[in-house]
C-alpha positions in Angstrom: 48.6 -13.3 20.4 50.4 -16.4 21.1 48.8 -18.2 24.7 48.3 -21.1 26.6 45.1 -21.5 28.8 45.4 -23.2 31.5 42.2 -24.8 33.5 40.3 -27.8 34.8 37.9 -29.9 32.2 35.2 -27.9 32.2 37.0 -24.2 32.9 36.1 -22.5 29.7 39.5 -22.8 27.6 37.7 -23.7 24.4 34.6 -21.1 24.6 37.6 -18.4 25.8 39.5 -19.4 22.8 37.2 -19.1 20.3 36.3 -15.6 21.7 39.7 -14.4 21.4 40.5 -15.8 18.0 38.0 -13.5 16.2 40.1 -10.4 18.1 42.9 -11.0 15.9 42.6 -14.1 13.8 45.1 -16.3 16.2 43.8 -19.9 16.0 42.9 -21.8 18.6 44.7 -25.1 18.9 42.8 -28.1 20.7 44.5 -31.3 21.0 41.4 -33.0 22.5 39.3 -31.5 18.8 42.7 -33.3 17.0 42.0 -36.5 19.0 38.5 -36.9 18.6 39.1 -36.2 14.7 41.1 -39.0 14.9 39.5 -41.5 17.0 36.5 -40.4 14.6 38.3 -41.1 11.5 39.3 -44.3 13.2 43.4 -43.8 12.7 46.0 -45.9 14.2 46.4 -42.9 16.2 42.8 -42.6 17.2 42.3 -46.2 17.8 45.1 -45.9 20.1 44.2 -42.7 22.3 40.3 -43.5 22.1 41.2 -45.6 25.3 42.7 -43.2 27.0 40.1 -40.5 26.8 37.1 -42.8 27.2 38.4 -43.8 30.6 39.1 -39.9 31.6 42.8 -40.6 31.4 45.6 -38.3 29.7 46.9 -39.4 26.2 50.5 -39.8 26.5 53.4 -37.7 25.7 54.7 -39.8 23.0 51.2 -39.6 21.2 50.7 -35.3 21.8 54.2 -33.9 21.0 54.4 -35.5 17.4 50.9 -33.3 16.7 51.7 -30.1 18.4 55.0 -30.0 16.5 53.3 -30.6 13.1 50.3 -28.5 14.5 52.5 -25.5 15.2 54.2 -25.2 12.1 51.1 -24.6 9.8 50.4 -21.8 8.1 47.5 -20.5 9.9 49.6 -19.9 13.1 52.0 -17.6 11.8 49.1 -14.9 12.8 49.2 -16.1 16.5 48.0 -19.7 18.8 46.2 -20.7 21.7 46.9 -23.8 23.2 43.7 -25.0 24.7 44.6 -28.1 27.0 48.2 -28.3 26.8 50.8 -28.6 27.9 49.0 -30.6 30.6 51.9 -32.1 32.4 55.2 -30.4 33.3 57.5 -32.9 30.8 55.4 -31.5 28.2 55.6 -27.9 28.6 59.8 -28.1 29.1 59.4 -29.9 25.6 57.1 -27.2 24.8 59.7 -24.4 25.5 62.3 -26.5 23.8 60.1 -26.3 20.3 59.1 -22.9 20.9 62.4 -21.6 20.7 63.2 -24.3 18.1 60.2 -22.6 15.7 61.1 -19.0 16.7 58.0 -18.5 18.6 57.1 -16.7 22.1 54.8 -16.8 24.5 52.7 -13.8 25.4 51.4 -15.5 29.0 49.6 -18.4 30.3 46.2 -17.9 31.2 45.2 -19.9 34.6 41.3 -20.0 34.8 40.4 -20.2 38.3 36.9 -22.1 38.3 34.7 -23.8 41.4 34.4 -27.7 40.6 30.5 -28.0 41.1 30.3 -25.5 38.4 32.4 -27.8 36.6 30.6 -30.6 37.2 26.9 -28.5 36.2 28.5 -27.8 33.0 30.0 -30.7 32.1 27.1 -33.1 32.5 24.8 -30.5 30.9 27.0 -31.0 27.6 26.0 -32.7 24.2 27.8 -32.8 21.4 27.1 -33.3 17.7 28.3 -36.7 16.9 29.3 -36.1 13.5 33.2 -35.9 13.0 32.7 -32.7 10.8 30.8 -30.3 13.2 31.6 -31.7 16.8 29.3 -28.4 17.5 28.8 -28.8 21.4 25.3 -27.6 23.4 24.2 -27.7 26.9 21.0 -28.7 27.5 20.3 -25.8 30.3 22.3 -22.6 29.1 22.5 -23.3 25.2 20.2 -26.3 24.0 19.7 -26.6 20.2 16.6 -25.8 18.5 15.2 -29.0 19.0 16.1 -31.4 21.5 18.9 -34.3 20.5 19.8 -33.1 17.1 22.2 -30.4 15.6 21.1 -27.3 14.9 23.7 -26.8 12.4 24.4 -30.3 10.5 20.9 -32.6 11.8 23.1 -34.9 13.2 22.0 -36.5 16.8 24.0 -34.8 19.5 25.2 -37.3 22.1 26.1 -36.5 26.3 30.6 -37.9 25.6 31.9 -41.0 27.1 34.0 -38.8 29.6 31.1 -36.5 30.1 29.4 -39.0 32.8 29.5 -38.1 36.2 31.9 -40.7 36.8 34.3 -40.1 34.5 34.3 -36.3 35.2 35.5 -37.0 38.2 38.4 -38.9 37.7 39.6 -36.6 34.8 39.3 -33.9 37.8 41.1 -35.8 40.4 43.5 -36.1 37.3 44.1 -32.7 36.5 44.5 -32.0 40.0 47.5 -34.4 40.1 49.1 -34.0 37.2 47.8 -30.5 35.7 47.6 -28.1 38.0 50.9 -28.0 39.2 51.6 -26.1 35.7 50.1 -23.3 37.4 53.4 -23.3 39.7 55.2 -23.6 36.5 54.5 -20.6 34.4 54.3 -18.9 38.1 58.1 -19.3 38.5 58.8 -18.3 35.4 57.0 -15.1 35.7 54.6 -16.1 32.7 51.3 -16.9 34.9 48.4 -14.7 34.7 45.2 -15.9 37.1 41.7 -15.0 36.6 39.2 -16.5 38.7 35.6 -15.8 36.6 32.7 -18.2 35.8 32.0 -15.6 32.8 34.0 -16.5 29.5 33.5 -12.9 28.4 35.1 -11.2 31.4 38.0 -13.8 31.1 38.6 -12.3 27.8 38.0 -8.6 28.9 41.1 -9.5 31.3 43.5 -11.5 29.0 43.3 -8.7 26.4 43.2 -5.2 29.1 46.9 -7.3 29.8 47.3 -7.8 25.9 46.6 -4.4 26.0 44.1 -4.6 23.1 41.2 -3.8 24.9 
């Protein structure tokens, strides 16, 4: 399967993703995991978007589009992507169409998940992640805490609440996507690509994204 999901900080797109990969081995393609990696790893390129994503803000085209090209061109997406988190602005998904066709590659549909912002905000602030640059494994405190509380269950690393995880800085990411993001939705609408499910439950997003696959 070859998708985009589209959705506020918060919606689901990675937790859907990584449900759907295991259906048919498509990999799931984050540029926020590829950032962090980098920031992490302390690149020029990290350095560079770490202030960008601290303050809630989007990383800029110029910085993305050089990664998703490289990204989409590796071996383990000949089987199928999802794009979780981008395109997030209209310029980028034109270039995206542009090095679709330029790889030979075509979109099944773009996934719009429809979620309520206070259950954005619940979930978000609820969130740790394992601050080791290998793992990244994420937790939330009320629906899936780790075994014991403030450390990985799967490296022993401590897991910390993100910079852009505050209440704060949730909100401006929000008030964000609302500007810039969501007027994808309108998009992939005209182009007859959109497909809207409006569920809190990751597992009946991907009941509905692959009954439309029709792989259910």
């Amino acid at each position: 399967m070859k998708l985009i999901l589209l959705g506020a900080p918060g919606a689901g797109k990675g937790t859907v993703a990584k449900l759907l990969t295991k259906i048919d081995g498509s990999v799931q393609i984050s540029t926020g995991d590829i950032l962090r990696g980098a920031v992490n790893a302390g690149t020029d390129l990290g350095k560079e978007a770490k202030a960008y994503m601290d303050a809630g803000d989007l990383v800029p085209d110029s910085l993305i589009m050089g990664i998703m090209e490289e990204r989409l061109q590796e071996d383990d997406c000949k089987n199928g992507f999802l794009l979780d988190g981008f395109p997030r602005t209209i310029p980028q998904a034109e270039a995206l169409d542009v090095l679709l066709d330029k790889i030979g590659a075509k979109l099944d549909f773009v996934v719009n998940l429809d979620v309520p912002r206070d259950v954005i905000y619940d979930r978000l602030t609820t969130r740790r992640t394992c601050e080791n640059p290998e793992c990244q494994a994420i937790y939330n405190v009320k629906s899936m805490p780790s075994k014991v509380e403030g450390i990985c269950d799967k490296c022993g690393s401590k897991t910390v609440q993100r910079a852009d995880e505050t209440v704060e800085a949730i909100s401006k990411r929000l008030d964000t996507y609302d500007e810039m993001t969501a007027p994808l939705a309108d998009f992939y609408d005209k182009k007859g690509q959109l497909f809207t499910v409006v569920a809190t439950s990751s597992d009946k997003v991907v009941e509905e994204v692959t009954k439309k696959l029709g792989i259910a």
